[in-house]
MDAnalysis code that builds the backbone (N, CA, C; Angstrom):
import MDAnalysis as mda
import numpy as np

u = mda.Universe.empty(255, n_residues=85, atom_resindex=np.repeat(np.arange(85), 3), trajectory=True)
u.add_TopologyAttr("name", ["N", "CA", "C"] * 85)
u.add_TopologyAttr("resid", np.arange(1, 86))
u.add_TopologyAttr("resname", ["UNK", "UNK", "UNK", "UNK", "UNK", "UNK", "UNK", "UNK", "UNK", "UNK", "UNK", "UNK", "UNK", "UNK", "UNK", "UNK", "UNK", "UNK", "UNK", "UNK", "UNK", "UNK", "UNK", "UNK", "UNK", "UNK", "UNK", "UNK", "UNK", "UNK", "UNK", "UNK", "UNK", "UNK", "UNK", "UNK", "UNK", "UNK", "UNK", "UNK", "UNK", "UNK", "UNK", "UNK", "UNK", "UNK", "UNK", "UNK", "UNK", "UNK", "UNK", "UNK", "UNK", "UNK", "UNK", "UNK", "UNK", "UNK", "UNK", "UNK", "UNK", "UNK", "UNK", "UNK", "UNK", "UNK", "UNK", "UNK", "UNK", "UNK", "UNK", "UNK", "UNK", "UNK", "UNK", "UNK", "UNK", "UNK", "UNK", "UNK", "UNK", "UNK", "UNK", "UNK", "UNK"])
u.atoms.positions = np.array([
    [41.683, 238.800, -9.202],
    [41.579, 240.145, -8.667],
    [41.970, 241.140, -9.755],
    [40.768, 242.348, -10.069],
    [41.047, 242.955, -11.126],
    [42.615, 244.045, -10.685],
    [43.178, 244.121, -11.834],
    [44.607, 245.670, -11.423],
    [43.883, 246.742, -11.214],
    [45.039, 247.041, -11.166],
    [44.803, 248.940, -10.156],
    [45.647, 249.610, -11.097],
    [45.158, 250.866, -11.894],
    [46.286, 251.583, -12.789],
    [46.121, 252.788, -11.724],
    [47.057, 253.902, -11.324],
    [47.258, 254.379, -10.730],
    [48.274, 255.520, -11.495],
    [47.735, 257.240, -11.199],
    [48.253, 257.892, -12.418],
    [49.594, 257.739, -12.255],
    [50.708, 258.288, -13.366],
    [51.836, 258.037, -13.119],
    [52.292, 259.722, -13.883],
    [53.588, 260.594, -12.917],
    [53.516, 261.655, -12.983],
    [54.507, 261.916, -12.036],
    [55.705, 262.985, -12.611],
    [56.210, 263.440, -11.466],
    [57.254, 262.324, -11.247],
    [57.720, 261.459, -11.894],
    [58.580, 260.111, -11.252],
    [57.571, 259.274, -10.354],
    [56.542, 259.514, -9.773],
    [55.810, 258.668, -8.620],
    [54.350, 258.174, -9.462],
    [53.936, 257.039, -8.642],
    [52.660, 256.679, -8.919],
    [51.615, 257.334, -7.815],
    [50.793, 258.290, -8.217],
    [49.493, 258.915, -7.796],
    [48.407, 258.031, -7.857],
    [47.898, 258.708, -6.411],
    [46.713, 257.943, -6.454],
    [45.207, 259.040, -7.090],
    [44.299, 258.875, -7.689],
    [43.477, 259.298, -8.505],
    [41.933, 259.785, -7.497],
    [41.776, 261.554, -8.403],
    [40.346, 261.638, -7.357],
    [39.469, 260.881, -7.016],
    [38.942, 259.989, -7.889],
    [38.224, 258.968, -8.171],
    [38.825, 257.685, -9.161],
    [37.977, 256.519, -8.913],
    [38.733, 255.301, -9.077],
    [37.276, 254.762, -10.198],
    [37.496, 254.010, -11.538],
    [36.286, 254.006, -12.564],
    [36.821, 252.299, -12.761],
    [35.778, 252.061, -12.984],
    [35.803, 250.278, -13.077],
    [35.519, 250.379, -14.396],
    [36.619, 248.878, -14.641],
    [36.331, 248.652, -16.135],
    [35.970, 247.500, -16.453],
    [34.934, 247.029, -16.858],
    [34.124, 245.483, -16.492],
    [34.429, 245.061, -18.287],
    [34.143, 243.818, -18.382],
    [34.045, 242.921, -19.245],
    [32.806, 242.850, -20.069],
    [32.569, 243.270, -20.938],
    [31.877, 243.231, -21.560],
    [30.961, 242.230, -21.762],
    [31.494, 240.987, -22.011],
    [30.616, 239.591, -22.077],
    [30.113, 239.454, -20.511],
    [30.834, 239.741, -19.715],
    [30.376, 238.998, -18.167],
    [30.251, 240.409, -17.353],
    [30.342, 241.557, -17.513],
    [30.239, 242.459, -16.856],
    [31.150, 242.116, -15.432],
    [32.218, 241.186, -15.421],
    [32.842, 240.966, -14.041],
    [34.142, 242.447, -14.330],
    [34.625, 242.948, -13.066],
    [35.345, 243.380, -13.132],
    [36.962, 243.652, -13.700],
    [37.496, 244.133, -14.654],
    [38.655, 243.621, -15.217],
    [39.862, 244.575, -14.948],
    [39.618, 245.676, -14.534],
    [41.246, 246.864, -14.049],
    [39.523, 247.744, -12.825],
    [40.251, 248.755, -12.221],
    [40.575, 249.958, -11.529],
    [41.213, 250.522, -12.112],
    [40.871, 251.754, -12.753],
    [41.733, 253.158, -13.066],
    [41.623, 254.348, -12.648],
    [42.583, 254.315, -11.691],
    [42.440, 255.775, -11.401],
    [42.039, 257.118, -12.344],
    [41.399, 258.031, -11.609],
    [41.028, 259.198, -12.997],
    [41.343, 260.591, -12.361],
    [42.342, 261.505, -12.943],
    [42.892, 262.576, -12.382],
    [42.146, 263.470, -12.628],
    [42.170, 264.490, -11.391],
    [41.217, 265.478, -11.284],
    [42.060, 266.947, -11.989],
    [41.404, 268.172, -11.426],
    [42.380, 269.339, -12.223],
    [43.976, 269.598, -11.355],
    [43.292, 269.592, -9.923],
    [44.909, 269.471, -9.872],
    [45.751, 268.811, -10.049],
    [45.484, 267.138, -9.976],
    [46.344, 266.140, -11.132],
    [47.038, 266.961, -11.994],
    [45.931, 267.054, -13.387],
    [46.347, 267.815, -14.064],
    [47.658, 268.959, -13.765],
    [47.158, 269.860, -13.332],
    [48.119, 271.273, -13.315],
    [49.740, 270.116, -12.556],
    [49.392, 269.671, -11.015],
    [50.575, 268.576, -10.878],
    [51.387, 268.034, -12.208],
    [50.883, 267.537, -12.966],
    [51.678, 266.732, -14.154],
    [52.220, 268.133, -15.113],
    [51.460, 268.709, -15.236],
    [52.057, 269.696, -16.299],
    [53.425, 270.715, -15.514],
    [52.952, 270.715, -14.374],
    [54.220, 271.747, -13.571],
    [55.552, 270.589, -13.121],
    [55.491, 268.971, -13.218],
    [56.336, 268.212, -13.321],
    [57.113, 268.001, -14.542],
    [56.135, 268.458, -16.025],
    [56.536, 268.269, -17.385],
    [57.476, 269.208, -17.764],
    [56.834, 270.693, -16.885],
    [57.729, 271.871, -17.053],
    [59.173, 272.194, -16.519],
    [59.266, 271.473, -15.279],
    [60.049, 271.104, -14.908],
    [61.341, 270.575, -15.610],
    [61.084, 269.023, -16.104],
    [61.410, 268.131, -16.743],
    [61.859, 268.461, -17.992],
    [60.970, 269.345, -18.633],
    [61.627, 270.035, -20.241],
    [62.839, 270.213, -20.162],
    [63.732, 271.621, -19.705],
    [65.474, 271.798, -19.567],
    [66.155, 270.470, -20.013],
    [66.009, 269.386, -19.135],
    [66.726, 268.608, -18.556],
    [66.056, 267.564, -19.743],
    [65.395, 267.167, -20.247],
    [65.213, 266.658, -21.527],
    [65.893, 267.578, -23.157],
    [65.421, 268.492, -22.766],
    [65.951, 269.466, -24.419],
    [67.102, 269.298, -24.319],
    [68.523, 269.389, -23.271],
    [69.490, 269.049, -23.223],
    [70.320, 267.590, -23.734],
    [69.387, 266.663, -23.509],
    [69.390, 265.431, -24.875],
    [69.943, 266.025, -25.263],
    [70.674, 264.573, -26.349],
    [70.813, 264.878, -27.821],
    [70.063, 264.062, -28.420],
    [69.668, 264.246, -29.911],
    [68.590, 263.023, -30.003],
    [68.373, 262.173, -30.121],
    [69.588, 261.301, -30.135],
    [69.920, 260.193, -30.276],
    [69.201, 259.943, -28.814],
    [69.871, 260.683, -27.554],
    [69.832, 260.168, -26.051],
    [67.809, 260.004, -25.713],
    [67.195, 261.381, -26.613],
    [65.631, 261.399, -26.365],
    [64.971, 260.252, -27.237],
    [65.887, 259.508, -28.493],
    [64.920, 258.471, -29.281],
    [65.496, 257.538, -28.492],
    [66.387, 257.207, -27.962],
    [66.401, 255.804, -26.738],
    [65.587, 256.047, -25.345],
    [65.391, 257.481, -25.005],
    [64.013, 257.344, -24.089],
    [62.782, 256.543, -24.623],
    [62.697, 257.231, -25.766],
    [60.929, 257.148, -26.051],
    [61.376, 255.506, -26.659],
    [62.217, 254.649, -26.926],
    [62.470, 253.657, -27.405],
    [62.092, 252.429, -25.870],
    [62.374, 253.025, -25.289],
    [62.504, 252.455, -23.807],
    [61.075, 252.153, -23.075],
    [60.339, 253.706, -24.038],
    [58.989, 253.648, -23.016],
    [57.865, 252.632, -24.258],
    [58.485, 252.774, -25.597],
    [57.746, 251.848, -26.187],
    [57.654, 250.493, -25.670],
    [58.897, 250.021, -25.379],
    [59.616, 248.494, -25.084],
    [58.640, 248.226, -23.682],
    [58.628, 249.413, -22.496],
    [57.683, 249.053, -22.016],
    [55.956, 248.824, -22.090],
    [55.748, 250.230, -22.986],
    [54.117, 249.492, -23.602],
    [54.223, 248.529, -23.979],
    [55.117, 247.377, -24.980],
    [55.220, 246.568, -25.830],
    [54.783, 245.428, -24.816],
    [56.166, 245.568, -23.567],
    [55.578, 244.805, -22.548],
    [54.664, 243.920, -21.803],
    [53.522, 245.625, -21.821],
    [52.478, 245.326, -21.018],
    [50.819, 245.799, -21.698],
    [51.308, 245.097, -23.361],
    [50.581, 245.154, -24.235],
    [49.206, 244.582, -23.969],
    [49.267, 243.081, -23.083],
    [47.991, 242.425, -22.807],
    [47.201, 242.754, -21.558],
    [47.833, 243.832, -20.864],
    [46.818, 244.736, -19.729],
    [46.330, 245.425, -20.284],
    [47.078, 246.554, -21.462],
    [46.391, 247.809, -21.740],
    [45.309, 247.137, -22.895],
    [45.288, 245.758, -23.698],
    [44.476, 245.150, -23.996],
    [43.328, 245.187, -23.300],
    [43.432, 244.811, -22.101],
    [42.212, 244.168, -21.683],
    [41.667, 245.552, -20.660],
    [42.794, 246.563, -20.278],
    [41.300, 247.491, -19.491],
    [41.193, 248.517, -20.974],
])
């Protein structure tokens, strides 16, 4: 059963205006669902980002390079999904 990526925004996982299949090239079988955000998505994520700024700039940078250290460790993770859709 192919995954479901589903936007992520706001602390929550959103569900997407529309949903785009991502097939396999050799077999054309199905391999993810990705959700695809529309404009208000959009404006949503950016008025969550704006939000979120204060309360990030307040870091220090040590505290913001162990965020972004954290979110690498998770791409690193889940290196062989974002492989394959």
């Amino acid at each position: 059963m192919p995954r479901e990526y589903k936007l992520f925004y706001g602390g929550r996982w959103q569900t997407g205006q529309s949903v785009a299949e991502v097939r396999m090239p050799h077999s054309g079988e199905i391999a993810a669902r990705c959700h695809m955000a529309g404009a208000a998505h959009l404006n949503d994520a950016i008025e969550s980002a704006s939000t979120a700024f204060p309360a990030m700039r307040a870091l220090s940078a040590y505290e913001r390079a162990e965020a972004l250290r954290k979110i690498a460790r998770g791409i690193e993770e889940e290196r062989e999904d974002f492989a394959r859709a």
